[in-house]
C-alpha positions as CSV (number, residue, x, y, z in Angstrom):
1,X,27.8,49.2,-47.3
2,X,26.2,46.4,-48.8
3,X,23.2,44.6,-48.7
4,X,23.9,42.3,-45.8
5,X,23.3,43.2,-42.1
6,X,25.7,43.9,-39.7
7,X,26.2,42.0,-36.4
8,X,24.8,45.0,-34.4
9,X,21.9,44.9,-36.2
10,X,21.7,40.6,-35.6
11,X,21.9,41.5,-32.0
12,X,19.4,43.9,-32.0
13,X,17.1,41.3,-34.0
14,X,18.0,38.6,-31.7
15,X,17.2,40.8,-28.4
16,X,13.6,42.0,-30.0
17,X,13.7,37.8,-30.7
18,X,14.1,37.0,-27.0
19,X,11.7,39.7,-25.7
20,X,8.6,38.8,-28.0
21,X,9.7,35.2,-26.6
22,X,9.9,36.0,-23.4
23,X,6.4,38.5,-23.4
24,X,4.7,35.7,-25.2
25,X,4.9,32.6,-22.8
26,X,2.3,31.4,-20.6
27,X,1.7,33.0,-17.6
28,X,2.6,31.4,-14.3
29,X,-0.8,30.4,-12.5
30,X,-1.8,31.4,-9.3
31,X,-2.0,28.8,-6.8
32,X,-5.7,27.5,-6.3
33,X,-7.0,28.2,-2.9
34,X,-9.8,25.4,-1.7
35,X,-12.6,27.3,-0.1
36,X,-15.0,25.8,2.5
37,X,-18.7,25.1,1.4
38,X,-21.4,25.9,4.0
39,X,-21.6,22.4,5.1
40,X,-18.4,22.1,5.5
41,X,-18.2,24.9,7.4
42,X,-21.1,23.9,9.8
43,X,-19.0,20.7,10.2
44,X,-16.1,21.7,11.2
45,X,-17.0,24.4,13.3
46,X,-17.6,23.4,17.1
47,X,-21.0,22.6,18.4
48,X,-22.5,24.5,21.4
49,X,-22.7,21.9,24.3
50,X,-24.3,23.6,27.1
51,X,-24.7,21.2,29.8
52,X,-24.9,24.1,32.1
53,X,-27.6,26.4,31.4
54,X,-27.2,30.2,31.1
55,X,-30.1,30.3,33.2
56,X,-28.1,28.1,35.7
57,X,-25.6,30.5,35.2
58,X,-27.8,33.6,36.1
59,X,-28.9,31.9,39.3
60,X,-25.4,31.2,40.4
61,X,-24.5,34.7,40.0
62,X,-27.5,35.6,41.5
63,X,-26.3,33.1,44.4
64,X,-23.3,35.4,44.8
65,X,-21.1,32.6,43.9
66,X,-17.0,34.7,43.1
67,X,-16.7,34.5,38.9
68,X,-13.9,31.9,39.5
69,X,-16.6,29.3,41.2
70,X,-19.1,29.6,38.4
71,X,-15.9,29.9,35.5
72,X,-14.7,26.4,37.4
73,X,-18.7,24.7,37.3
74,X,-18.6,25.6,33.5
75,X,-15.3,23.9,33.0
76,X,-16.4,21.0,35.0
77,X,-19.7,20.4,33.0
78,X,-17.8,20.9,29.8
79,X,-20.3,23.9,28.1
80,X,-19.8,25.4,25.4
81,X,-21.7,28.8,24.3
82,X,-22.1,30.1,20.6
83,X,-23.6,33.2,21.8
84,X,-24.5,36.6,20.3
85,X,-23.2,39.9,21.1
86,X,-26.7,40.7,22.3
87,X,-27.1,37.7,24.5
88,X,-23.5,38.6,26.3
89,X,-25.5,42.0,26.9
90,X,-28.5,40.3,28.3
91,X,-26.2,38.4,30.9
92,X,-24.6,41.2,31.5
93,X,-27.6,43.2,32.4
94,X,-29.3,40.0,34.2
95,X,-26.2,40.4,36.9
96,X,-23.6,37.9,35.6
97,X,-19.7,38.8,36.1
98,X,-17.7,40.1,33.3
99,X,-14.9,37.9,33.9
100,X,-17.4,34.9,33.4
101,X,-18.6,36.8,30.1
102,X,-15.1,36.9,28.9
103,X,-14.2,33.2,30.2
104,X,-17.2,31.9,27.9
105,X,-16.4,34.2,24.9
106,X,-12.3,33.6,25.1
107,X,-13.3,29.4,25.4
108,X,-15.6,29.6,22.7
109,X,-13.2,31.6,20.2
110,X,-9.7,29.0,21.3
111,X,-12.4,25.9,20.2
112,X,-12.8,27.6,17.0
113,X,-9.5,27.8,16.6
114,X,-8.8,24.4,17.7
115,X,-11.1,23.1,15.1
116,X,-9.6,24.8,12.3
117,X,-6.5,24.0,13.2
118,X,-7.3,20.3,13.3
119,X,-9.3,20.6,9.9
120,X,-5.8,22.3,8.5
121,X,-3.8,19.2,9.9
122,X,-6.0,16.9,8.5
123,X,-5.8,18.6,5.4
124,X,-2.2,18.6,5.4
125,X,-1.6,15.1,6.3
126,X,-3.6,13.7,3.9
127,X,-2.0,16.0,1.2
128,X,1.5,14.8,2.2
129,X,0.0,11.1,1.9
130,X,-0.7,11.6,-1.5
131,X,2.5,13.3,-2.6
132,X,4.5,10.3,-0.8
133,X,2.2,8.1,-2.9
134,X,3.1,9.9,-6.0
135,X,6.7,9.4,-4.9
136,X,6.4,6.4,-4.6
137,X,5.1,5.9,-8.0
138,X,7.3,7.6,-9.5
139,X,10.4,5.6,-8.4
140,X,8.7,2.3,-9.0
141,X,8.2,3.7,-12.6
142,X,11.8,4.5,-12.8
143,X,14.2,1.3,-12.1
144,X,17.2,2.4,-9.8
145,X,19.9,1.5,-12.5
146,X,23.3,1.3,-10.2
147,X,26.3,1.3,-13.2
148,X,28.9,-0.1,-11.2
149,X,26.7,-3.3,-10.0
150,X,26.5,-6.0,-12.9
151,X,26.9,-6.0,-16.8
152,X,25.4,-4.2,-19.1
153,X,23.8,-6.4,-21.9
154,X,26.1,-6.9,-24.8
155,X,25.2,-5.4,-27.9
156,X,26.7,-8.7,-29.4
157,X,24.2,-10.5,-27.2
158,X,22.6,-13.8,-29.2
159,X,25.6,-13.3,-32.0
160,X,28.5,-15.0,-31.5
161,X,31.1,-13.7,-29.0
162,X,34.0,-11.6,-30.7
163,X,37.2,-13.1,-31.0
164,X,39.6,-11.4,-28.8
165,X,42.8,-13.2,-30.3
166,X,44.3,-16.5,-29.5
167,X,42.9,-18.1,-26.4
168,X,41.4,-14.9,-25.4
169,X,37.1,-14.7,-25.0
170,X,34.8,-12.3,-24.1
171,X,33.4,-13.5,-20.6
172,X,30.9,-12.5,-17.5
C-alpha cells in the first residue's frame, strides 16, 4: 500500500463530514406561544351582569316558583353570575333548585368560552391581515416578468443595430 487513502476510507471521512455537519447546525426553534397578561385576562374575560339578584333568586325559590320559571326570568334579565364554589353551596342550602345552580354555572362557563373564542378569532384575523400584507409586499417587490409578452432589451441597445445582411434589420 502506499501512502494515499483508499476510497473506503474517503467515504468514511466524508460520512464523519456530513454527521459533524449535520450535529452542528442550529437547532430548529420552538414556536413562541403569546401568553395573556393579567389585564388582558380581566379584559377578555366576561363581566358578571346580574340584573337579577341572587337574593331575588332565593325569594323566587322560596315563592315555589318550578326551576324552569326562575332559569327563564334569569335569561330574560340577561344575568350573569361569577360565583364561587362556596356561594353555589350557600344557595343551595338557602333552598334554591339544583337545576337553576347548574343553569347559572353551565351559562357562565359557555360565556367564558365564548369570549375566548372571540379573543382567538380576533387574534387570528388580524394575524392573517398581516401575512396578506406581507404578501402583498412581497409581490409588489418582485415585478411579475411574463417572457412571452414583449421584448427583452437588446444588449445592443443605444449601439447601432447589427447588420443582418442585405436589406435585412434587426426590428421590434
Amino acid at each position: 500500500m502506499r501512502g494515499g487513502c483508499s476510497l473506503g476510507q474517503y467515504m468514511a471521512w466524508l460520512a464523519v463530514g456530513l454527521l459533524i455537519a449535520g450535529c452542528a447546525s442550529t437547532p430548529i426553534e420552538p414556536p413562541k406561544i403569546e401568553r395573556i397578561s393579567a389585564e388582558e385576562l380581566d379584559r377578555i374575560m366576561p363581566q358578571a351582569i346580574p340584573n337579577l339578584s341572587l337574593d331575588d333568586i332565593v325569594k323566587l325559590s322560596q315563592e315555589k316558583l318550578s326551576a324552569d320559571q326562575i332559569i327563564q326570568k334569569i335569561k330574560d334579565s340577561q344575568s350573569q353570575y361569577a360565583l364561587l364554589p362556596s356561594q353555589l353551596l350557600e344557595l343551595s342550602n338557602k333552598g334554591v333548585d339544583q337545576k337553576v345552580l347548574d343553569y347559572i354555572y353551565s351559562a357562565h362557563e359557555q360565556a367564558v368560552r365564548d369570549s375566548f373564542a372571540e379573543e382567538i378569532n380576533k387574534r387570528e384575523q388580524s394575524k392573517a391581515k398581516e401575512q396578506e400584507k406581507l404578501k402583498r409586499e412581497y409581490q409588489l417587490r418582485q415585478p411579475y416578468y411574463d417572457p412571452y409578452w414583449g421584448y427583452p432589451r437588446s444588449p445592443y441597445w443605444g449601439y447601432p443595430r447589427p447588420f443582418y445582411g442585405p436589406g435585412m434589420y434587426y426590428r421590434f
